[in-house]
C-alpha positions as CSV (number, residue, x, y, z in Angstrom):
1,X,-39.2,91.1,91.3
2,X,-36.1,90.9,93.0
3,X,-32.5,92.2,91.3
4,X,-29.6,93.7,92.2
5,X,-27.8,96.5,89.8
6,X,-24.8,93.8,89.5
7,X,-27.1,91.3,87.7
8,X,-28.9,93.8,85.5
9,X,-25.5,95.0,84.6
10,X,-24.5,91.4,83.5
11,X,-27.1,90.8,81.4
12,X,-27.0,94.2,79.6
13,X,-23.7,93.7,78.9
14,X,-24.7,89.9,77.2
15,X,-27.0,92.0,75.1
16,X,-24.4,93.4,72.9
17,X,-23.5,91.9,70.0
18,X,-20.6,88.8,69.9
19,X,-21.5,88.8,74.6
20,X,-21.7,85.1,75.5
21,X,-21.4,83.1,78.3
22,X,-17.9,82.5,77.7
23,X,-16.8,86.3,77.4
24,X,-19.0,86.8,80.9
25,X,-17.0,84.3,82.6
26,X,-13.9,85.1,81.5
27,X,-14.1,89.0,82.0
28,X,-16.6,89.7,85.0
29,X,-16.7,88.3,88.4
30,X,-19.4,90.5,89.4
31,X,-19.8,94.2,90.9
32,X,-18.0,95.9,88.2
33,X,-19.2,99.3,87.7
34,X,-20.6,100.3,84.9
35,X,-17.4,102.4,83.5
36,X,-15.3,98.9,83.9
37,X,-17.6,97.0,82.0
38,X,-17.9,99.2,79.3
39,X,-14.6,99.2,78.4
40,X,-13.9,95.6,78.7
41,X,-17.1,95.3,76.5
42,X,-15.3,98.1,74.0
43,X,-11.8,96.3,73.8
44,X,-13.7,92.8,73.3
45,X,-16.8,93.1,71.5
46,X,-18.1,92.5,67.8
47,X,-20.0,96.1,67.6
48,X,-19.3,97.9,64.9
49,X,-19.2,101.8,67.0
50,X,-17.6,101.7,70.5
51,X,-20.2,101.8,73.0
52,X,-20.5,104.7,75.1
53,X,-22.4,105.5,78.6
54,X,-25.4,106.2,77.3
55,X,-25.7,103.3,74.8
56,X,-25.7,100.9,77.6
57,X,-27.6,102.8,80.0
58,X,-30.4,102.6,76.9
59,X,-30.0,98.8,76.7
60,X,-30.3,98.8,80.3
61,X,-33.5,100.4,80.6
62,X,-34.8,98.8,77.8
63,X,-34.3,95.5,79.7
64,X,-35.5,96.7,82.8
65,X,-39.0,97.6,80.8
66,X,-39.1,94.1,80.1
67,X,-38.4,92.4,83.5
68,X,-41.2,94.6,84.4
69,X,-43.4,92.4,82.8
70,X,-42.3,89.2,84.8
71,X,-43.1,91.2,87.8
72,X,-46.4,89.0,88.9
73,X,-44.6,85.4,87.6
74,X,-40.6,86.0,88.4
75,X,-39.7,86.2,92.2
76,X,-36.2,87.6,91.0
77,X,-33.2,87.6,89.0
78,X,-29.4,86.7,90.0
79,X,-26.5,86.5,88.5
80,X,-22.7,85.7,89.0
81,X,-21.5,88.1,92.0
82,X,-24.5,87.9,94.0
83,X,-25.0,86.5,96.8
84,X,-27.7,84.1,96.2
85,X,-26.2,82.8,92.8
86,X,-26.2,78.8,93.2
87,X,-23.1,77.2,92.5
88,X,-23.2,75.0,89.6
89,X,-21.8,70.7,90.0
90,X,-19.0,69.2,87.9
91,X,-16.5,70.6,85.6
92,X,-18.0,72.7,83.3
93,X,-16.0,74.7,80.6
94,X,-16.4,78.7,80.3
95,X,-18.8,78.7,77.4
96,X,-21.4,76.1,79.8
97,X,-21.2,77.7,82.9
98,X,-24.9,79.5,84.3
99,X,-23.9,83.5,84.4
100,X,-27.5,84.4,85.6
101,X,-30.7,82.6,86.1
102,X,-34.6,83.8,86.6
103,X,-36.2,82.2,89.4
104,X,-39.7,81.7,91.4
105,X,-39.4,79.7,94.5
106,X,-36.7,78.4,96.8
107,X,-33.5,79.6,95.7
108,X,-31.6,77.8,98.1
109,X,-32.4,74.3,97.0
110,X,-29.5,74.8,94.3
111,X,-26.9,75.4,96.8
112,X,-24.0,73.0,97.3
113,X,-25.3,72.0,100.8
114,X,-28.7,70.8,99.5
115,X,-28.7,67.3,98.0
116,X,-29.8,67.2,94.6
117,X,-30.6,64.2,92.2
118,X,-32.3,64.9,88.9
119,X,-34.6,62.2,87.4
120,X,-35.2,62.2,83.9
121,X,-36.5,60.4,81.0
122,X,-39.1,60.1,77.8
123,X,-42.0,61.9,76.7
124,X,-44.2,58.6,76.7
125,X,-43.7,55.9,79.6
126,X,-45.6,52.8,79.6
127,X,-46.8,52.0,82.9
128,X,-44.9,49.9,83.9
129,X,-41.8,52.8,83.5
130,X,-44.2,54.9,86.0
131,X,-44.8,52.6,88.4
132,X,-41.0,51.9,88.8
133,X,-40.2,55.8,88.4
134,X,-42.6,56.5,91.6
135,X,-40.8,53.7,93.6
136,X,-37.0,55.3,92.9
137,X,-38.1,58.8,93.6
138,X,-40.1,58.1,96.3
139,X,-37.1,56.4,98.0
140,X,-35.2,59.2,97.2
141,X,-37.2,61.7,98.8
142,X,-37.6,60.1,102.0
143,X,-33.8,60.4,102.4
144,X,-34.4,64.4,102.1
145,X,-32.9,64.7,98.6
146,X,-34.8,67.8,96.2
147,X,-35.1,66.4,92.9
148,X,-34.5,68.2,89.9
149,X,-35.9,67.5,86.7
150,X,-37.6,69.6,83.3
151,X,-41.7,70.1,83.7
152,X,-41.9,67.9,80.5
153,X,-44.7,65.6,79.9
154,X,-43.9,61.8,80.9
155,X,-40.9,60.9,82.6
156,X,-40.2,64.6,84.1
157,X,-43.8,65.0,85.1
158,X,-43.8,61.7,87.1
159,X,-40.6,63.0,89.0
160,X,-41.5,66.4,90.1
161,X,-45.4,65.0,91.0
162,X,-44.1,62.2,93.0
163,X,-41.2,64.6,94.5
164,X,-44.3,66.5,95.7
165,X,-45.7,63.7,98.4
166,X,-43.2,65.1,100.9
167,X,-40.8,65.7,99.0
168,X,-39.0,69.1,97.4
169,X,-38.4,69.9,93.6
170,X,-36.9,71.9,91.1
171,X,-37.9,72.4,87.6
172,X,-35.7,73.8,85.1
173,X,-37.5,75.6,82.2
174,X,-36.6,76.4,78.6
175,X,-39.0,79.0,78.5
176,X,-39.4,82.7,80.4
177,X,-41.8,82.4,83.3
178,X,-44.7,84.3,82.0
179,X,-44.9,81.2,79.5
180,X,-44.6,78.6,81.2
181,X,-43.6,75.4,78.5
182,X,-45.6,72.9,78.3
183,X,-48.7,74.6,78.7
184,X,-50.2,71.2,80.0
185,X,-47.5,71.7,82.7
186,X,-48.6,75.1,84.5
187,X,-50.7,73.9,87.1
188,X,-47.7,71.5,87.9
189,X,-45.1,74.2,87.7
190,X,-47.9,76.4,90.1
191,X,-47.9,73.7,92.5
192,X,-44.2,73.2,92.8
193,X,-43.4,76.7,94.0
194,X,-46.5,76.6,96.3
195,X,-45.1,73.3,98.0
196,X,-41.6,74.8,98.4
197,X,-40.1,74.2,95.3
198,X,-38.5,76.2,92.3
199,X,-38.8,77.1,88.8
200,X,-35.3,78.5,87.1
201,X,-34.8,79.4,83.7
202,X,-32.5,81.7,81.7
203,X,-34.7,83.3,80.0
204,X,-37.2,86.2,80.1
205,X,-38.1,86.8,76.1
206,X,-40.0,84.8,73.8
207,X,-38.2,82.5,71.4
208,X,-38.1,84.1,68.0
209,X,-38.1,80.9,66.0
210,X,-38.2,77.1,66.2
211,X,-34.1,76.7,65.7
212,X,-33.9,78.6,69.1
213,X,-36.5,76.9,70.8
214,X,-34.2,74.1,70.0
215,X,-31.7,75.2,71.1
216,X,-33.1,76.6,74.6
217,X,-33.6,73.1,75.1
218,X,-30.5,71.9,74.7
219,X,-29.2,74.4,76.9
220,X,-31.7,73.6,80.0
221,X,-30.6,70.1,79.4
222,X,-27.3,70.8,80.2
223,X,-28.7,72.7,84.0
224,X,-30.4,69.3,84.6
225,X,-27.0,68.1,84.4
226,X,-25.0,71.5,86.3
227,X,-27.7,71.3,89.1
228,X,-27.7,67.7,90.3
229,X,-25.3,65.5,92.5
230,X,-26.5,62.3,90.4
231,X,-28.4,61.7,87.9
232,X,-31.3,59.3,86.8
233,X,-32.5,58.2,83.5
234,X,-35.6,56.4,84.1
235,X,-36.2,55.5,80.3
236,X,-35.1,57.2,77.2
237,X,-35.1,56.0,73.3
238,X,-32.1,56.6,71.3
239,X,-31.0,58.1,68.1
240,X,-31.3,55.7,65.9
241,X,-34.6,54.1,67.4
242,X,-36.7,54.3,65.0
243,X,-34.4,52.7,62.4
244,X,-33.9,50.0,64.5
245,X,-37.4,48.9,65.7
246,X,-38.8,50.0,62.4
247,X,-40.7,52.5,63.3
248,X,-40.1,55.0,60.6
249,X,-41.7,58.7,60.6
250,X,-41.2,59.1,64.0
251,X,-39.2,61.5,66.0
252,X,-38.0,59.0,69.2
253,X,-35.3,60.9,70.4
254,X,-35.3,62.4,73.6
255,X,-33.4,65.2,75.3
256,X,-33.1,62.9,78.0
257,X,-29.8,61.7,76.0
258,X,-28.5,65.3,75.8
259,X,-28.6,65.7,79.7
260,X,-27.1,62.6,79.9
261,X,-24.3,63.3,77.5
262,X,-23.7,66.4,79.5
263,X,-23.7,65.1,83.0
264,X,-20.7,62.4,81.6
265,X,-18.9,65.5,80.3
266,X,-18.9,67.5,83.7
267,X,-18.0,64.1,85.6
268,X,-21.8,63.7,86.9
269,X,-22.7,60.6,88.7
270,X,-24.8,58.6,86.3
271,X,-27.4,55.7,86.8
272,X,-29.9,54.3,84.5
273,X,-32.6,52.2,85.3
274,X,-32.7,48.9,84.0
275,X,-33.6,44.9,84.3
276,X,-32.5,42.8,81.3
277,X,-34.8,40.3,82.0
278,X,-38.1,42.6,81.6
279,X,-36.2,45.3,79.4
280,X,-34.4,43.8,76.8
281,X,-36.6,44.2,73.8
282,X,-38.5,47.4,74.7
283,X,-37.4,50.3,72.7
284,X,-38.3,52.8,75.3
285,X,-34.8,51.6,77.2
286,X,-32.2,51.6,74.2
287,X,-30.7,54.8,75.4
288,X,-30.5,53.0,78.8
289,X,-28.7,50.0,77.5
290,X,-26.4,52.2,74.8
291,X,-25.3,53.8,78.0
292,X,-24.8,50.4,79.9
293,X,-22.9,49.0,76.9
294,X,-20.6,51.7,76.5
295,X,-19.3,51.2,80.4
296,X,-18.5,54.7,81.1
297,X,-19.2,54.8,84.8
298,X,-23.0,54.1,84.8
299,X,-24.8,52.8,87.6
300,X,-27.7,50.3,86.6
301,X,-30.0,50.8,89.5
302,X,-31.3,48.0,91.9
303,X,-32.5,48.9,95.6
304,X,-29.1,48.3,96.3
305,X,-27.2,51.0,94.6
306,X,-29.8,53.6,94.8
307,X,-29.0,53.2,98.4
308,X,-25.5,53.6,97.6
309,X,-25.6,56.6,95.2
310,X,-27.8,58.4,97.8
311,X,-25.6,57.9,100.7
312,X,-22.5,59.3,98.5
313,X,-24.5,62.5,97.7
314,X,-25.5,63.3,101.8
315,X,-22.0,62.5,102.4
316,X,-20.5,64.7,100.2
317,X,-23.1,67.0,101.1
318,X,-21.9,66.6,105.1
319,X,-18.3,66.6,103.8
320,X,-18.9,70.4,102.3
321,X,-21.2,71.3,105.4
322,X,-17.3,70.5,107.4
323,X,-15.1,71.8,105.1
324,X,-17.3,75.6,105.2
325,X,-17.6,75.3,109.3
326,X,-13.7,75.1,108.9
327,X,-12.9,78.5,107.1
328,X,-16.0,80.4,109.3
């Protein structure tokens, strides 16, 4: 397992009590030394003693016993200041932005240059979702775009499988490496990296209860939104679903909404597949139309403009490819 001392020296210093994302961002740009990070940690931290050498040389080590287990799952470890760390998409405040990530795979289909559209969607398609679901990623990979999406059952699944027939993709994981989530999903998640692909996650510990489990999915939500140039929703129910349709007892609401919510917050590209005239009283699209009727710069997808939004992403993608030839 790959790592440099920069990026075991940012997460140690996240495992001190009151450390986020935020405090990362705003205080380290990578490569401090260990003195320098120490202090900043002593003049802006929640612990109760200051925090000498030694204590976080301890944490260090104790860290570095358990990346040791990843060793045989986890290709490597990077964090902000390295080299290698990808370069999030859209505006994204302090407290959101990725500060390290675990990986197995391509690394460099996260980078700027490479085009990237996630795909995502419900837990439970009908058939007629799949079959429509193949056609727009299939169409998307034969331009040469990776897509990105969350090894979930359903919707995600039928992205990253499809992505595979020629295709590159990325799979962003709630989970640490060593336990891969879903279970049902490991083969899948095998196959990706062995077809050029790439698992991420921030996380190499096991969730210590269901709130964070939660929560951990929430958060890799939000990097199917950081990680993409556009981004699908191929079906999704909504909130208040079940209410509506009278289908009381059940839990219909889908992350898919939360990735969405994100990508509108950090300026994402949005589309949403939809046809009123085969869609209209099928629950599994309410999200889809919520996010149609709200007009908020959403793209409803026909051949058309899934010609269009992929153009826009490999031009931008052309336009960066110029702009870094300029400053070489």
């Amino acid at each position: 397992m790959k790592y440099t001392d920069n990026a075991l020296n940012i997460l140690t210093a996240k495992s001190f009590k009151g450390i986020g994302r935020a405090w990362i961002v705003k205080n380290l740009k990578g490569n401090e030394s260990v003195n320098e990070i120490i202090s900043l940690l002593n003049n802006n931290s929640k612990q109760e003693s200051l925090i000498s050498f030694d204590d976080f040389e301890y944490s260090k080590n104790k860290i570095v016993n358990k990346l040791d287990l990843l060793e045989d799952c986890c290709d490597g470890l990077t964090a902000i200041g390295d080299n290698n760390f990808p370069k999030y998409r859209g505006n994204v405040k302090e407290s959101e932005q990725p500060i390290y990530l675990f990986y197995k795979g391509n690394l460099e289909l996260l980078k700027l240059d490479n085009p990237n559209i996630s795909v995502i969607g419900l837990l439970n398609p009908d058939e007629a979702i799949e079959k429509r679901e193949r056609k727009i990623v299939s169409e998307i990979v034969k331009k040469g775009v990776t897509i990105v999406s969350g090894l979930a059952l359903g919707c995600d699944s039928i992205a990253h499988i499809e992505a595979l027939n020629g295709g590159k993709t990325v799979a962003i994981l709630p989970s640490a490496l060593n336990n891969i989530m879903p279970a049902k999903n490991r083969g899948l998640a095998f196959e990706i990296v062995e077809e050029g692909g790439l698992l991420i996650t921030e996380y190499f510990e096991e969730h210590k209860s269901s709130m964070e489990l939660s929560s951990r999915y929430k958060e890799r939500d939000r990097l199917q939104a950081l990680f993409c140039d556009v981004i699908i929703l191929a079906a999704s129910y909504a909130q208040d679903t079940a209410n509506r349709w009278n289908l009381h007892g059940q839990k219909l609401d889908s992350g898919a909404r939360l990735a969405m919510e994100f990508a509108k917050e950090y300026e994402i590209p949005r589309a949403v597949m939809y046809d009123e005239n085969t869609d209209l009283n099928n629950p599994m699209f309410d999200l889809n139309r919520q996010l149609i009727n709200e007009k908020k710069n959403i793209t409803i997808l026909t051949q058309k403009n899934l010609d269009i939004l992929i153009n826009q992403t490999m031009k931008k993608i052309d336009n960066l490819y110029v702009q870094a030839n300029l400053f070489d």
